[in-house]
N, C-alpha and C positions, 0 to 999 in steps of 0.2 A: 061044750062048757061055756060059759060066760065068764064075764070082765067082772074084777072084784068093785065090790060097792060099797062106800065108806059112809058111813052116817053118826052124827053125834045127837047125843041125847037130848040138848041144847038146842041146835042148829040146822037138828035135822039131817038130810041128806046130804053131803057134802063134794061128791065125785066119785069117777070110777078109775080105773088102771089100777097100776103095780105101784105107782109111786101121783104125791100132789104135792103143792106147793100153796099154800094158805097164809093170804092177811087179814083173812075174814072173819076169824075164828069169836066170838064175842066173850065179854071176859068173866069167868066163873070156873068150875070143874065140871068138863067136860067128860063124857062114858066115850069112846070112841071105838067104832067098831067097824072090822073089817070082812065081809062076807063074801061068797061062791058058791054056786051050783054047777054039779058036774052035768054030761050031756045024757044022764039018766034020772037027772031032778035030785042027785043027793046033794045036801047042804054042807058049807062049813063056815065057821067063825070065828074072830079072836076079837078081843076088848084090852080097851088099854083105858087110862084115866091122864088126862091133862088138863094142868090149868092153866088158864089165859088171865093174865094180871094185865092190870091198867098204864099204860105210858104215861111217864111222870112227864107232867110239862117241865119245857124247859123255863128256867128262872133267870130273869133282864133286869138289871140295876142300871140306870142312868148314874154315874159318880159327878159326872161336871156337866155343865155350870151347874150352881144350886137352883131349883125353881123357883120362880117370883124373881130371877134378879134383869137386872138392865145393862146392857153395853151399848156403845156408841158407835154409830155406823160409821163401815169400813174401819171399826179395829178387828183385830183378830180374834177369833172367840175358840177354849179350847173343848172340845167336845168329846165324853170318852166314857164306856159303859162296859159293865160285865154281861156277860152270859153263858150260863152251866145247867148240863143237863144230866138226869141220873146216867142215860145211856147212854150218851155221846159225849160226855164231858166238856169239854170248853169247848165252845161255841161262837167265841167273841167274833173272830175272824169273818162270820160269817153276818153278822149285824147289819141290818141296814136301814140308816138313819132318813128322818122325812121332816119337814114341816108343810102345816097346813097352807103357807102364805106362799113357800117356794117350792115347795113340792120334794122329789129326793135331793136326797143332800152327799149321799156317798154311802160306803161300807165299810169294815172293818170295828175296831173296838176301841179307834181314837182317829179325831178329825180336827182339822184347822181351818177354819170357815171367817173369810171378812168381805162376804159380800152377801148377807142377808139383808133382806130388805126392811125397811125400817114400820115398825108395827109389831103388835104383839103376835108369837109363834107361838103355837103348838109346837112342842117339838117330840120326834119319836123316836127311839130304837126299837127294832124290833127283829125276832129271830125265829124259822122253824126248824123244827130235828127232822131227823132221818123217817121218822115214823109219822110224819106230817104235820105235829103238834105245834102250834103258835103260841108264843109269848111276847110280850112288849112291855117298855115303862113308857113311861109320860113324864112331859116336863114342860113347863111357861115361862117364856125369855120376852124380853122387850127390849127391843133393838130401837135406839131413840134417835134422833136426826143428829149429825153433826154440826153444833152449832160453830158458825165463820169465827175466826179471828177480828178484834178491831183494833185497826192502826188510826191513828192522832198525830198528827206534827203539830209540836207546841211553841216554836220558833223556826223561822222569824214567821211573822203576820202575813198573813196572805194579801197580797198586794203592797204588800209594803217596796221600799225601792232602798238600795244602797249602790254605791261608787264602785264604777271598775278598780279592781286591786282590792279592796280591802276584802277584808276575812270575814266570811256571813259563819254564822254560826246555825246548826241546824239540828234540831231536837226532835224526836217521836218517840212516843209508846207506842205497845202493839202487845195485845193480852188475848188469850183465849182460855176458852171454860175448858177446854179437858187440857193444852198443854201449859195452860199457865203464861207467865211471860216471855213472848218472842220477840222482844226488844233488837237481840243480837242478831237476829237472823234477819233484819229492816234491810233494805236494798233500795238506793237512792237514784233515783234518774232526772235526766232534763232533757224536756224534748228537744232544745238547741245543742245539747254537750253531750247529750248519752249516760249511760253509767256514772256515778257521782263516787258510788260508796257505799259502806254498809254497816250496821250496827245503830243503837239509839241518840247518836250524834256526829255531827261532819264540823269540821274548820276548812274551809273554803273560799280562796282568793282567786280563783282560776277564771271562774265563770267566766264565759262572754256576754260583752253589752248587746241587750234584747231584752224581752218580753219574753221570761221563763215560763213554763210548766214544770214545777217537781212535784215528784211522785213520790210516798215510800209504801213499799210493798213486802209482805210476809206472807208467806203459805204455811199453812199449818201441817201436822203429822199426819194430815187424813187427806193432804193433796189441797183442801182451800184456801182461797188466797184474799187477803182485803188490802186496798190501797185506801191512801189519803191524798189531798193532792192540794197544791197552792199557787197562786201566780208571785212569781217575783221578776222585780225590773233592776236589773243593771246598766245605771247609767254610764257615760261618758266620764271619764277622769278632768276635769277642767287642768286645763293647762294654768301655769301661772304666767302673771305678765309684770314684767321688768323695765322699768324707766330708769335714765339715765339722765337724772336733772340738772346737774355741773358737772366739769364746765359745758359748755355750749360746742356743739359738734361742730368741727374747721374752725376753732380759734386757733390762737396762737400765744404760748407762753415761752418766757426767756430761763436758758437753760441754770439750775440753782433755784429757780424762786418755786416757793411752795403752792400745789399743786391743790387745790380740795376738790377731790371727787363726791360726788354725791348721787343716788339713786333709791328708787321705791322698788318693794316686789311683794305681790298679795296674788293670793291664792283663795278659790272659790271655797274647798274646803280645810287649807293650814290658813288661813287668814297671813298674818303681815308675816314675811319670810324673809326682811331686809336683813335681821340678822347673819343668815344665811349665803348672801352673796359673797362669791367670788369674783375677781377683778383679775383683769388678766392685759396683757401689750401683746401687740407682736411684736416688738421691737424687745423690749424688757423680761418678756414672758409672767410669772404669777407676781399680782402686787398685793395684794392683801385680802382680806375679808370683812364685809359689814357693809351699813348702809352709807358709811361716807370714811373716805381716806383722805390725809395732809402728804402728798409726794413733793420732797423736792430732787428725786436721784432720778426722774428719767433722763433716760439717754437722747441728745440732740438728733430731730428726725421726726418723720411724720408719722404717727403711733396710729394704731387703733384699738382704742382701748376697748374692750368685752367687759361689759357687768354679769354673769348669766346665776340661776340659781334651777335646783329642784325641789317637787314638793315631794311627801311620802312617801307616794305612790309611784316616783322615778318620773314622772313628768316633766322639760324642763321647759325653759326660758331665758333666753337673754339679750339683750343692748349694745347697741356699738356708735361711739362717735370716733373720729377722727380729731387729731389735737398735733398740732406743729410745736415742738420745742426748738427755739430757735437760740443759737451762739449767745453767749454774753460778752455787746461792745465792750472794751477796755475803753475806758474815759478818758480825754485827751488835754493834758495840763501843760498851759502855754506862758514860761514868766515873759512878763513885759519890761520890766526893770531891775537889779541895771543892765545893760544889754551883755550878752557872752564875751568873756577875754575884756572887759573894762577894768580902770584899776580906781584903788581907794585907798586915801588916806589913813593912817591907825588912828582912832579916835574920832574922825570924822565919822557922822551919821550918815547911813547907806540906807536906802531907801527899795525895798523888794515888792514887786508887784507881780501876780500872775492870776489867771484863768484858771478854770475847771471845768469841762462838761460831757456828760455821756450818755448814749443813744438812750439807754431807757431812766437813767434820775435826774436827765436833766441837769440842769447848772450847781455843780460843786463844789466852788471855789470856796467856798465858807468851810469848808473840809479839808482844802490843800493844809502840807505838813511840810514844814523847811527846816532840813537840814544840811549841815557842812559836813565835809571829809574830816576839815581838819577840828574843828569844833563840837562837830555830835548835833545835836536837834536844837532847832534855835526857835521856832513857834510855831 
């Protein structure tokens, strides 16, 4: 006996055995039949009818991005597509996305992609079924450069120069086309001081005197960065200078008589600061303030008297003379007539004569005053 023999009407001869296994079948309605011969040549046969129907391709919808649109390199782009098939059903899982410029891009039925290269894409999804069958959509992205941030410092002037101490004020814009204004996120440096600050303005008294570099700098949302940059010079604070023009340093004045102090102080930049002085003793300790004092209360002794002042900036300055106040002689009143213990008649004219003089007015006697015990003041 022989091995049974299968053949379709169609297709023709198809295999032999007890049992096949067929993907080849082509699609129509098939006669199919199965035949044998015993080992004396008798036949036998059975027919069946089957139809081979067509595999529905599977069906690929790209949903995101829309085609024709543009994103900006290194943002995130969100990618995500169906696919359904009559006899496998969803299919998405198995998707696998491509462009022409990067080549694959990943699988599944949604992707997050920010590092496409910048140029127009092809882009693809595409899916096969179990039964071999391919489908895909299509779609055109234009992925554009990202363009830099630009920062501006609009004060102070570059090159310009200001005083140690004082307060520099410091301004920048900083804009970009996809985030808009990064003002706030400006970042201040000196290549002398380091770090400054940050934000679209500083108030700044710190600096050290040099020849600055500042810089302000901003990176944008996509990692780029632009600086601006300015020289500035911080000069030396001018100290102020103080004279001390009366009296004259190592005189000598008598204690009681009035005293006039006098002194200058200017400043490179407060100009005239006399108002501003202080006066000071060692002897006495604080005496007054301004550019000239009347003293007649110092104390007898050899003083050194301090003019000193500051300017704005805390800077100071001050002056010293040396000035002797010396005792005040008592003036010494000598009568000459009538002599002490003499006597006089009542009625008779008595005749009074005397001196007066003293270490610093000189001769007084024009000032003597005479009086009695027993009479009161007589001239």
């Amino acid at each position: 006996s022989g091995a049974i023999s299968w053949s379709s009407d169609l297709d023709g001869a198809i295999g032999t055995g007890g049992s096949l296994d067929l993907t080849t079948l082509s699609i129509g309605v098939h006669t199919i039949s199965a035949s044998v011969s015993d080992s004396a040549g008798a036949e036998g046969s059975e027919q069946i009818t089957l139809t081979i129907v067509a595999n529905d391709s599977p069906v690929v919808t790209i949903t995101a991005p829309t085609s024709g649109s543009s994103e900006t390199e290194g943002v995130a782009i969100a990618f995500a597509a169906t696919a359904n098939d009559t006899e496998d059903g969803d299919l998405a899982a198995s998707l696998a996305w491509s462009s022409d410029l990067d080549g694959p891009l990943g699988t599944g039925p949604s992707l997050n992609l920010a590092t496409l290269s910048v140029g127009v894409h092809t882009i693809t999804a595409s899916v096969t079924d179990s039964l071999g069958a391919v489908a895909e959509d299509v779609l055109t992205l234009t992925i554009a450069p990202n363009a830099a941030p630009v920062v501006t410092i609009t004060a102070p002037t570059s090159g310009s120069t200001e005083t140690e101490g004082v307060s520099v004020a410091f301004t920048a814009i900083a804009t970009d086309a996809e985030d808009g204004d990064l003002a706030a996120s400006l970042a201040w440096s000196s290549d002398l001081d380091g770090a400054l600050g940050t934000g679209p303005s500083l108030n700044l008294a710190t600096l050290s005197v040099g020849v600055h570099t500042i810089g302000a700098t901003v990176t944008d949302s996509l990692g780029v960065p632009d600086t601006d940059v300015i020289t500035l010079t911080i000069a030396p604070n001018a100290v102020p200078v103080v004279t001390i023009t009366a009296p004259t340093s190592g005189s000598t004045e008598t204690e009681g008589v009035a005293v006039a102090f006098t002194a200058t102080a200017t400043d490179a930049e407060d100009g005239d600061l006399a108002a501003s002085l202080a006066w000071s003793s060692d002897l006495d300790g604080a005496l007054g303030t301004g550019p000239s004092l009347d003293l007649t209360t110092l104390t007898i002794g050899v003083h050194t008297i301090t003019a000193s002042v500051s300017d704005s900036l805390g800077a100071g300055d001050s002056d010293q003379i040396t000035l002797t106040i010396a005792a005040n002689a008592a003036p010494v009143v000598t009568i000459g007539t009538p002599t002490d213990g003499a006597n006089a008649f009542q009625g008779v004219s008595v005749a009074f004569t005397a001196s007066a003089s003293d270490a610093e007015d000189g001769d007084l006697t024009a000032a003597i005053s005479w009086a009695s015990d027993l009479d009161g003041a007589l001239g």
